[in-house]
C-alpha positions as CSV (number, residue, x, y, z in Angstrom):
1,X,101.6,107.1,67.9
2,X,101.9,108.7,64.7
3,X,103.8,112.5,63.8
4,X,101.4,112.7,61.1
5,X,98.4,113.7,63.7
6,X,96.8,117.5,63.5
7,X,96.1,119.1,66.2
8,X,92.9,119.2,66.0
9,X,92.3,115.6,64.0
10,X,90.5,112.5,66.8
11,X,93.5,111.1,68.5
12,X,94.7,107.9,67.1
13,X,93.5,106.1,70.3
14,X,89.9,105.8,69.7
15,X,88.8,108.3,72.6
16,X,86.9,110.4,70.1
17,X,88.9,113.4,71.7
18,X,91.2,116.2,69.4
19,X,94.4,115.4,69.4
20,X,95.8,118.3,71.2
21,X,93.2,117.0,74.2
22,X,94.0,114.0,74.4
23,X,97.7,112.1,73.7
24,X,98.9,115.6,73.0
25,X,98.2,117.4,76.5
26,X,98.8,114.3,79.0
27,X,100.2,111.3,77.9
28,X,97.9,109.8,80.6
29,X,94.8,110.5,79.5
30,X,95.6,108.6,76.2
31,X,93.8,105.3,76.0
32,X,96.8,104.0,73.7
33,X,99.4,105.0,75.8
34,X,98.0,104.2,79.2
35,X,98.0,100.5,77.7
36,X,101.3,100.3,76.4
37,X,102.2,101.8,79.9
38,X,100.3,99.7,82.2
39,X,101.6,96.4,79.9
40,X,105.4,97.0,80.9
41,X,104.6,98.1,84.3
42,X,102.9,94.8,84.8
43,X,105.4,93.3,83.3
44,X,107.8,94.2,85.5
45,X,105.9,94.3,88.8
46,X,107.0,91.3,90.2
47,X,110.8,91.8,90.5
48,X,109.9,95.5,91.9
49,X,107.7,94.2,94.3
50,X,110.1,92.0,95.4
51,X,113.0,94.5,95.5
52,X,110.9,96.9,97.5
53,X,109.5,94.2,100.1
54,X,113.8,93.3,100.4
55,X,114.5,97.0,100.8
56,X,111.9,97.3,104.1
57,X,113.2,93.7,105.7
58,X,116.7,94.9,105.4
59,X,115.9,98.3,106.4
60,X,114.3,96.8,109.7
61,X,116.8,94.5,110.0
62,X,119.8,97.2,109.8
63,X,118.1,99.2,112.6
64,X,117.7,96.5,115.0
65,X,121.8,95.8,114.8
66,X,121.6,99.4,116.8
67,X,121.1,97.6,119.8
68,X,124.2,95.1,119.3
69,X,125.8,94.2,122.8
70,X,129.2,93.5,123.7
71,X,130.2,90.2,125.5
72,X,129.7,91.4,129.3
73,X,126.1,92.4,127.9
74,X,126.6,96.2,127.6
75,X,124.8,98.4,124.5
76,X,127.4,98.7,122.4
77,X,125.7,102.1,120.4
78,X,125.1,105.6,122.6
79,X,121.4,106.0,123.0
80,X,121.7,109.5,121.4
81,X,122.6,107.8,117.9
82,X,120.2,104.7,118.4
83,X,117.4,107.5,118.2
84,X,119.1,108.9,115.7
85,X,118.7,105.8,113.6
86,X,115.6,105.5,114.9
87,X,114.0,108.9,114.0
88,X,115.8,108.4,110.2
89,X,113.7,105.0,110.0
90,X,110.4,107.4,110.5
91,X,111.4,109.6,107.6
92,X,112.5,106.4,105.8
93,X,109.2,104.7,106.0
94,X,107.4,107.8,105.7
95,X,108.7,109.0,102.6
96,X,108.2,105.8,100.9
97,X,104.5,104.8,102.8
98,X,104.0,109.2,100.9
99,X,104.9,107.7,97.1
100,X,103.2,104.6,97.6
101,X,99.7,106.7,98.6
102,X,100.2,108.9,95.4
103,X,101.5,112.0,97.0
104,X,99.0,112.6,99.4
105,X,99.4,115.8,101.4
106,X,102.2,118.5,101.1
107,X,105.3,115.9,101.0
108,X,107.3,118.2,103.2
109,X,109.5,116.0,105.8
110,X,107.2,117.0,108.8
111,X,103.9,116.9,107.0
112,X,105.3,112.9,105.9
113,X,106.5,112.3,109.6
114,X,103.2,113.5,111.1
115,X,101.7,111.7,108.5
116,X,102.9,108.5,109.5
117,X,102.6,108.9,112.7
118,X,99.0,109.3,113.0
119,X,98.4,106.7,110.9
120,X,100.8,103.6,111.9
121,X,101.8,105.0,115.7
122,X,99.8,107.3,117.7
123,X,96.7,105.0,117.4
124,X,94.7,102.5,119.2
125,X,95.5,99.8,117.0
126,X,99.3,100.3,118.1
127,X,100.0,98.0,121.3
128,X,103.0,99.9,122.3
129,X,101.6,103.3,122.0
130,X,98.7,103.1,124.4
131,X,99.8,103.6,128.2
132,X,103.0,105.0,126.9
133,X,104.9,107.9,127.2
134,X,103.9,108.6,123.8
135,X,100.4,109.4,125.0
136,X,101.7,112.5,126.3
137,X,103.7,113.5,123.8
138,X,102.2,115.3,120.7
139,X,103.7,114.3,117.1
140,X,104.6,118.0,116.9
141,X,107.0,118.1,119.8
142,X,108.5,114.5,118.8
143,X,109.4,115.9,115.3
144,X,111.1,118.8,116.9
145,X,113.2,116.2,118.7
146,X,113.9,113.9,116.3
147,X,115.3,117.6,114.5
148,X,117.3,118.5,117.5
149,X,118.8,115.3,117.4
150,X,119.1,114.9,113.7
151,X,120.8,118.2,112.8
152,X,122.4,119.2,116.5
153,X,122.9,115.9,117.9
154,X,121.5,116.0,120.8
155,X,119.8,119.2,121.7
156,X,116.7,117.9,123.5
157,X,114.9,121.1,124.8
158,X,112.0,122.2,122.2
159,X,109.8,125.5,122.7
160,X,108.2,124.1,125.5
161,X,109.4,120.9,126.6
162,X,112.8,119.0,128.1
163,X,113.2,115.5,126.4
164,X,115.0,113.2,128.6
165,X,117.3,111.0,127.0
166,X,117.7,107.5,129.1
167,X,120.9,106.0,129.1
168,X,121.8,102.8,128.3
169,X,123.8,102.2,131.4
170,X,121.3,101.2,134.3
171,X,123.2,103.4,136.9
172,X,122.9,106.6,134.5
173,X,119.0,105.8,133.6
174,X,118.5,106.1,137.0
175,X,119.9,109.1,137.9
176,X,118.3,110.3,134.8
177,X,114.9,109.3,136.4
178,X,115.7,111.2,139.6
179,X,116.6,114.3,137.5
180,X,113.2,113.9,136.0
181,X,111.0,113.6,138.8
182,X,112.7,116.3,140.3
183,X,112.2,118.8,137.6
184,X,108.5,117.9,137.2
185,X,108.0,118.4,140.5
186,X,109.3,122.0,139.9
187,X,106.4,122.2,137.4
188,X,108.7,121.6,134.3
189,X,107.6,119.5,131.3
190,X,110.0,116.8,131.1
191,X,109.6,113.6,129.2
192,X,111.7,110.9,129.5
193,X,113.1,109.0,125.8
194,X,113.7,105.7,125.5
195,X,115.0,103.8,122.4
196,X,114.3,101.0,123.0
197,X,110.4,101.9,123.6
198,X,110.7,104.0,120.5
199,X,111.5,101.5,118.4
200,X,109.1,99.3,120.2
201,X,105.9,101.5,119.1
202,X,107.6,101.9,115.3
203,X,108.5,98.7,114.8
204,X,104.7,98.0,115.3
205,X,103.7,101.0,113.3
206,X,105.9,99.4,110.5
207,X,104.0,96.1,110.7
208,X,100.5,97.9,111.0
209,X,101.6,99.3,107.4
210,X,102.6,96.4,106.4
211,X,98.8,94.8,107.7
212,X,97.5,97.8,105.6
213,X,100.0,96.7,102.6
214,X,98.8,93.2,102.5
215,X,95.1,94.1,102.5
216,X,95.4,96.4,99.2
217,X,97.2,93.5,97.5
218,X,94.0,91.3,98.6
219,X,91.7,94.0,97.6
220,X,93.5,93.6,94.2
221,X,92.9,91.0,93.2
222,X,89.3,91.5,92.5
223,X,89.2,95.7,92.0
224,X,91.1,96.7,88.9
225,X,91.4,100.5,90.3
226,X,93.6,99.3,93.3
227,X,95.2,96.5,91.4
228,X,96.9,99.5,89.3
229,X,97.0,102.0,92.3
230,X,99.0,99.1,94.0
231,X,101.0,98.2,91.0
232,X,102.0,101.9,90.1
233,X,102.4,102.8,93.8
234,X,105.2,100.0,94.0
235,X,106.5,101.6,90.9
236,X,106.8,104.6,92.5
237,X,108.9,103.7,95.8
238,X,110.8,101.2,93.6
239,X,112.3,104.5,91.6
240,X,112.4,106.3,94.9
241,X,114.5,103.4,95.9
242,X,117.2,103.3,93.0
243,X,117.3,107.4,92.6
244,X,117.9,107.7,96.7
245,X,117.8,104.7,98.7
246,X,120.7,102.7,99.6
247,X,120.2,99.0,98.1
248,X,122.1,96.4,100.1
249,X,124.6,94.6,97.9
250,X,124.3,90.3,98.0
251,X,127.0,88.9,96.9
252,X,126.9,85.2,95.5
């Protein structure tokens, strides 16, 4: 664009609009600049689609090696840190599921959590959510847990529940069942937590979003609008990505 442009003159794009409307205001209401835009983000989509994809499958893959087991078969991580890792996945795959959607909603951590959730976890669709424990549980009382845990390591008692955490050691889960039963006969809402579940019904919430994921690429093939809500929404966790995330290194 040229410096030579008035204020008021028709912006050099051919939109018929003043200047100061037009390339001058928002850059993205610009006809000329949109194109120059959209032709190196296309450009570069591919290798940012790819990175991103990477990022997810070695995310996943990282927090499955949270339930490594030594040689006589025992968990080799404390099940307070596997949900630990667990909960941070959520807030991982929420955070990036918030930039791909544009920005939807207030972008606070719980709002993305709850977000999430709702979407990929607490529905029908989800095989490991219905009949679980989960049923029972509202998103709002699992974010203050995954908080307790988070920040306090290990502080399972919200406003007005008791979260159970189930050992990995069969003798302990038991007794820990025992415990539980005994303090809901006393009338006391106690839920019991188990890792392994929880990564169960998010590990299929991940692949639900990556169902959802899939069918917006389809859709783009034929609908400009969601080709470019797709590409820029890739271009959008990809910078997430290399201002925050943590890239794994390959070495040749």
């Amino acid at each position: 664009m040229t410096n030579d442009v008035g204020r008021n003159d028709p912006c050099p794009c051919g939109s018929g609009t003043k200047y100061k409307n037009c390339f001058g205001m928002n850059l993205m209401t610009c006809s000329e600049y949109v194109a120059v835009y959209r032709s190196e983000l296309e450009k570069s989509h591919s290798e940012k689609d790819k990175l991103v994809f990477q990022f997810f499958t070695d995310t996943l893959e990282d927090i499955g090696a949270i339930f490594a087991k030594s040689d006589k078969g025992h968990e080799l991580i404390a099940s307070r840190v596997q949900l630990i890792a667990l909960f941070t996945l959520v807030d991982v795959l929420a955070s990036y599921w918030y930039e791909y959607r544009n920005r939807i909603g207030t972008g606070t951590p719980r709002d993305r959590f709850a977000s999430w959730l709702s979407e990929f976890c607490y529905v029908p669709e989800n095989k490991e959510f219905i009949g679980s424990e989960y049923e029972k549980i509202s998103i709002d009382r699992l974010y203050e847990l995954r908080s307790s845990l988070v920040h306090f390591f290990g502080l399972a008692r919200t406003a007005v529940d008791t979260f159970g955490i189930a050992p990995n050691d069969d003798e302990a889960r038991s007794t820990m069942l025992s415990f539980i039963k005994q303090q809901k006969n006393k009338g006391t809402r106690m839920y019991l937590i188990e890792s392994k579940k929880l990564h169960s019904l998010i590990s299929e919430g991940a692949l639900l979003m990556l169902g959802r994921w899939s069918k917006i690429i389809k859709d783009s093939q034929t609908d400009e609008t969601k080709k470019w809500s797709h590409i820029e929404g890739i271009d959008r966790i990809y910078t997430k990505v290399m201002n925050e995330g943590a890239v794994r290194v390959r070495y040749k």
